[in-house]
Each structure stands twice: as C-alpha cells, then as structure tokens.
C-alpha positions in Angstrom: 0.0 0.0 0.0 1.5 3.5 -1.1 0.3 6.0 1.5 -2.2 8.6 0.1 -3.6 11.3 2.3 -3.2 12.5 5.9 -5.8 10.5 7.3 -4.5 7.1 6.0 -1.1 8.1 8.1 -2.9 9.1 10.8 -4.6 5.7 11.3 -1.2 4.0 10.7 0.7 6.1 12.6 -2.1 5.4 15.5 -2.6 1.5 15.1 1.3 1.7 14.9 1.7 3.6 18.2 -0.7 1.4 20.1 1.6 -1.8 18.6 4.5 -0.4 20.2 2.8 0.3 23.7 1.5 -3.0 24.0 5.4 -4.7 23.4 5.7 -2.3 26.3 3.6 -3.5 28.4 4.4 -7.2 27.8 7.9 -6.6 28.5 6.8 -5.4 31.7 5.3 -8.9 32.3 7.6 -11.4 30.8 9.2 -12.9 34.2 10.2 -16.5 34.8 6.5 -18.5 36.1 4.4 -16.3 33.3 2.4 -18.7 31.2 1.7 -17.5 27.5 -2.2 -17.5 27.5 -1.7 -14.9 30.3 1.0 -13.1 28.1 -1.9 -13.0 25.5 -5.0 -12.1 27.6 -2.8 -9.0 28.3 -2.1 -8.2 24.8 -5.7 -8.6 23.9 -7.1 -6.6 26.6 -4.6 -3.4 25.7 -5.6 -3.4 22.0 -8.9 -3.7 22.2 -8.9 -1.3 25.4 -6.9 1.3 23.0 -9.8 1.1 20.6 -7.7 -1.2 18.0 -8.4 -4.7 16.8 -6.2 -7.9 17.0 -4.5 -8.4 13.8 -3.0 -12.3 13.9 -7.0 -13.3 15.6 -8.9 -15.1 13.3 -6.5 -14.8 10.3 -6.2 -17.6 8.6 -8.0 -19.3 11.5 -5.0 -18.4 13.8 -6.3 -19.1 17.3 -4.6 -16.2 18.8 -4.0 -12.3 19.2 -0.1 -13.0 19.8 2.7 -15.9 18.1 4.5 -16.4 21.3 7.7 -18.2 20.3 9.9 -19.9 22.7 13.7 -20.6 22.3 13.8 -23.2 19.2 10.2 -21.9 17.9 11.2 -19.5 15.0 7.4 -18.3 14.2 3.9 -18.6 15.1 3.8 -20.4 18.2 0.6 -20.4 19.7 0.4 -19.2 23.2 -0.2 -21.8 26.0 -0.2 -22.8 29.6 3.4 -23.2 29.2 5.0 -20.6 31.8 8.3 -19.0 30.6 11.6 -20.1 32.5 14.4 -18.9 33.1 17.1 -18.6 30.5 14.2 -18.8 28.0 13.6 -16.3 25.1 10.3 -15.3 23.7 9.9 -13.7 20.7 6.6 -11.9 20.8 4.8 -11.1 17.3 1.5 -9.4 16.5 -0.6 -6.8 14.7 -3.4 -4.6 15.2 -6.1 -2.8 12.5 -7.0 0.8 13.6 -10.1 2.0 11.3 -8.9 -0.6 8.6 -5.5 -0.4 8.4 -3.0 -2.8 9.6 0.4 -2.3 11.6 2.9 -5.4 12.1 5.7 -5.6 15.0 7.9 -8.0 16.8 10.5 -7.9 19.7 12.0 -11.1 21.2 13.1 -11.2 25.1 15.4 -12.5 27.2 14.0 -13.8 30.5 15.9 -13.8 33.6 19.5 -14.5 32.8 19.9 -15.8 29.0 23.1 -17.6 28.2 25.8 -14.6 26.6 26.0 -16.4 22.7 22.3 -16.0 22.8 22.1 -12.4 24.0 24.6 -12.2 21.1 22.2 -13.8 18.6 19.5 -11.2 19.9 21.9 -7.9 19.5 22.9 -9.1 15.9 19.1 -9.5 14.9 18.3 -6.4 16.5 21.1 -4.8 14.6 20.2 -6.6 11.3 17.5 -5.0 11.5 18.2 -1.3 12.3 20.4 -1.6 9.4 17.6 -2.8 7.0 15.4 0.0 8.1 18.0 2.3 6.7 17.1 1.1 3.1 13.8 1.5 3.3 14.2 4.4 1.0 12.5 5.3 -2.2 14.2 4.5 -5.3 15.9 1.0 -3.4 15.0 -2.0 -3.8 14.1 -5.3 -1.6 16.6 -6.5 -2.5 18.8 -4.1 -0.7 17.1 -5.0 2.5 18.1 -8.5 2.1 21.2 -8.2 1.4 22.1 -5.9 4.7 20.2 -8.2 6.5 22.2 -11.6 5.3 25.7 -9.8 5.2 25.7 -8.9 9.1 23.5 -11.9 10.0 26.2 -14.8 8.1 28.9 -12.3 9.1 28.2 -12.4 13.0 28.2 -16.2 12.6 24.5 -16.2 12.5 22.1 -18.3 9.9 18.8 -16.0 8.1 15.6 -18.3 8.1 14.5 -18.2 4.3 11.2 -19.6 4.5 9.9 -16.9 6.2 10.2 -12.8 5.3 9.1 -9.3 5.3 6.1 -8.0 3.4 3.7 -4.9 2.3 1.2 -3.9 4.6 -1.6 -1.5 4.9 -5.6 -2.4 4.1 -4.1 -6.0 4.2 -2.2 -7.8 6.8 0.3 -9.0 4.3 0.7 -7.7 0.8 3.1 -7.2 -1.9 5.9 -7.3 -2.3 7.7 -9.7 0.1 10.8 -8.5 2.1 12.9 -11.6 1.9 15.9 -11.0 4.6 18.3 -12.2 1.9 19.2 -11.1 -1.7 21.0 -9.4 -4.1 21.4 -5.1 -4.0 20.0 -3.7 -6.6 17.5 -6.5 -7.1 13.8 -7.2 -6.5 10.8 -4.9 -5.9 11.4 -1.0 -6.0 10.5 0.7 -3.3 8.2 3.7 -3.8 7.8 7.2 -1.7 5.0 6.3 1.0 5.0 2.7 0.7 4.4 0.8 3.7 6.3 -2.1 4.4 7.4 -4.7 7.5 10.8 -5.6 8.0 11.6 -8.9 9.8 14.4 -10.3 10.1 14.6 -13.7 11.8 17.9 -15.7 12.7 18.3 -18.8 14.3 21.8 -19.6 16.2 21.9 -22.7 14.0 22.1 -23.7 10.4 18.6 -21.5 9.2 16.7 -24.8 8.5 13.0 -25.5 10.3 10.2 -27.1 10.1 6.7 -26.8 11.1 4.8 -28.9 13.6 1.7 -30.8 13.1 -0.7 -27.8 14.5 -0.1 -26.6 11.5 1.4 -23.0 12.3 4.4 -23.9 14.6 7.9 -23.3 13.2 10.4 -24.6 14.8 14.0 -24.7 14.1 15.5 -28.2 12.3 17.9 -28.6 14.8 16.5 -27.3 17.7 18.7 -24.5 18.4 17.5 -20.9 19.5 16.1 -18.3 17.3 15.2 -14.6 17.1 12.8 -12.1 15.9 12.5 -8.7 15.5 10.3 -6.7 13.0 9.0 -2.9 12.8 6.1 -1.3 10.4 8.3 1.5 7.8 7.0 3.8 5.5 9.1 4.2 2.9 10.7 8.0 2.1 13.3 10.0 0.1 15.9 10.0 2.6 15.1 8.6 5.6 12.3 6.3 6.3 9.7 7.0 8.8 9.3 3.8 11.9 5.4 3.6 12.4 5.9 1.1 14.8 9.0 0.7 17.4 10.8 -0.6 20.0 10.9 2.6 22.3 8.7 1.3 24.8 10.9 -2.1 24.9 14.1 -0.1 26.1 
C-alpha cells in the first residue's frame, strides 16, 4: 500500500503507536513463572482497550492475538499454559487494524538470565534489522534489505531463516511485495515514496533450517537451536524512512 492522504497516516501512525505500547507493556510482564495464555490475555485486553483490533485473531484461522515463540520456535507459536523459565527467550509477534489499516511488530526477550552467545544472537538480529530499516528508501530496492540483512546476520556467525520474510502492509495484513531477509542489492521490488512495508528479520543460532509442527502453524527450528525475531512497520521516504511502529517502549 502507497500512502495517500493525511488520514491514512494518521490511522497507521495510530494502530502503529498502540503496537508499540502494548510490546511495552508485555515486557513489563515477561518474568520466569508467566504462562503464554496470560502473556496474550494481556495483549488482547490493551488493544482492544486502545480502541484497535487484534491483527493475527482469526486470520487464517489463527487461534490467537499473539505468536509467542519460545527458544527453538522461530514463528507462530501459539500461546499456551506453558510458563516461561528462566534462561528462555520469547519472541513476541503481532498486529493490530485501527479503522482498517494494519500495523505489524515484533521484539523477542530474554527472560531472567539468558546464556551470553544467545544475548549475542539477539543484539545481531536487532542490529540486522536497524540496518535494514535504513534502506527502506524510495528508489531502493528489496533487494537491498536482504542483502544488509544476510551480510551482518552470516557475518556475525548467525544463519537467516528463508522460508519466512518481510512484506507490504496497509488495508491487508500482508501484501506485496515480500521482504525476503536475503538477496542481491539492486535486485527485486522497488521501493516507492509512502510505501508501507514490514521488515523482519529472523535468525536462528543454528544452520537456518526449520520445520513446522503438526498444528499446523508452529515453526520450529530443524535442529532445535534458538532463534530470534524482531520486526518494525516503515514507511518508505526519500531520505530517511519514517518507523510507524517501534521498539521505544521495549528499552
């Protein structure tokens, strides 16, 4: 979706602002003992109590408002009775429509004390990703993005998932074009003034590979090693592109 008027940013920037509360407010309530239907009921409750709806609810018959992924889950695990432990990481992932319009976000944390080559994996997907966001600028291409993100990802020592990637968003929880976190500069999709994309990098400490379960959504790494997941909503500009949703409530 390519931004038209005012009013369109306003909803995103709106829907985008109430995304990045409500990471705030989980992180406030990821502990070791917290079970991830709780972690949910919370995130449910603050979006709809911010006048927003649950993206990831109901789509595709998702069960859920939040993918709760823990340690070797790379995406879209469903949230239990499972209580987080510590050492555990939990990568959080959701959406929410304000008045029609969609904004996408995730943050992955570290709960009580998380092993150091793991807070490493986290600070090099974080980082993949802050890189990324600086080529979200018109006239680049996707293909730009992926390449940033696979460079420092393989560089660090780190392996980019491949199945999974980045996308349009906007009246539509996921449209064109996809945001692979791998590629080629200069290559793929061009990227046009007021286009709204998510970036989302995801790394696992292993070899990349996964596989998903037999619920049917979750993904979890091939050889059972940790992964991580971050991802903001970006509109797309001349110089520098513009977060609509972020991590400042996460710091």
């Amino acid at each position: 979706m390519i931004i038209q008027t005012d009013e369109e940013l306003e909803c995103v920037i709106f829907g985008g602002d109430v995304l990045s509360r409500m990471l705030g407010v989980l992180k406030n309530e990821i502990r070791p003992g917290v079970s991830l239907i709780y972690l949910d009921k919370v995130a449910e409750s603050f979006i709809l109590d911010n006048g927003c709806i649950p993206a990831c609810k109901g789509y595709c018959g998702y069960p859920s408002t939040l993918c709760l992924s823990v340690n070797n889950v790379v995406v879209h695990g469903i949230p239990s009775k499972y209580e987080l432990e510590d050492g555990d990481v939990v990568s959080v992932d959701s959406g929410v429509v304000y008045n029609g319009y969609y904004s996408d976000g995730a943050y992955t944390f570290s709960v009580g004390c998380v092993d150091d080559s793991i807070k490493r994996m986290l600070q090099v997907t974080r980082e993949s990703l802050r890189l990324a966001l600086s080529k979200a600028i018109t006239g680049n291409r996707t293909g730009d993005i992926g390449n940033v993100i696979e460079s420092y990802v393989t560089g660090s020592g780190f392996s980019v998932v491949k199945e999974y990637a980045g996308h349009g968003v906007g009246k539509s929880f996921h449209e064109k074009p996809i945001v692979y976190n791998y590629g080629k500069k200069n290559s793929g999709s061009l990227l046009k003034k007021n286009m709204m994309i998510a970036i989302e990098p995801i790394v696992n400490y292993g070899n990349g590979k996964t596989k998903c379960l037999s619920d049917g959504w979750t993904v979890v790494s091939a050889d059972g090693s940790f992964s991580a997941h971050y991802e903001n909503t970006v509109l797309v500009q001349n110089n520098c592109p513009k977060l609509l949703s972020s991590f400042k409530y996460c710091e």
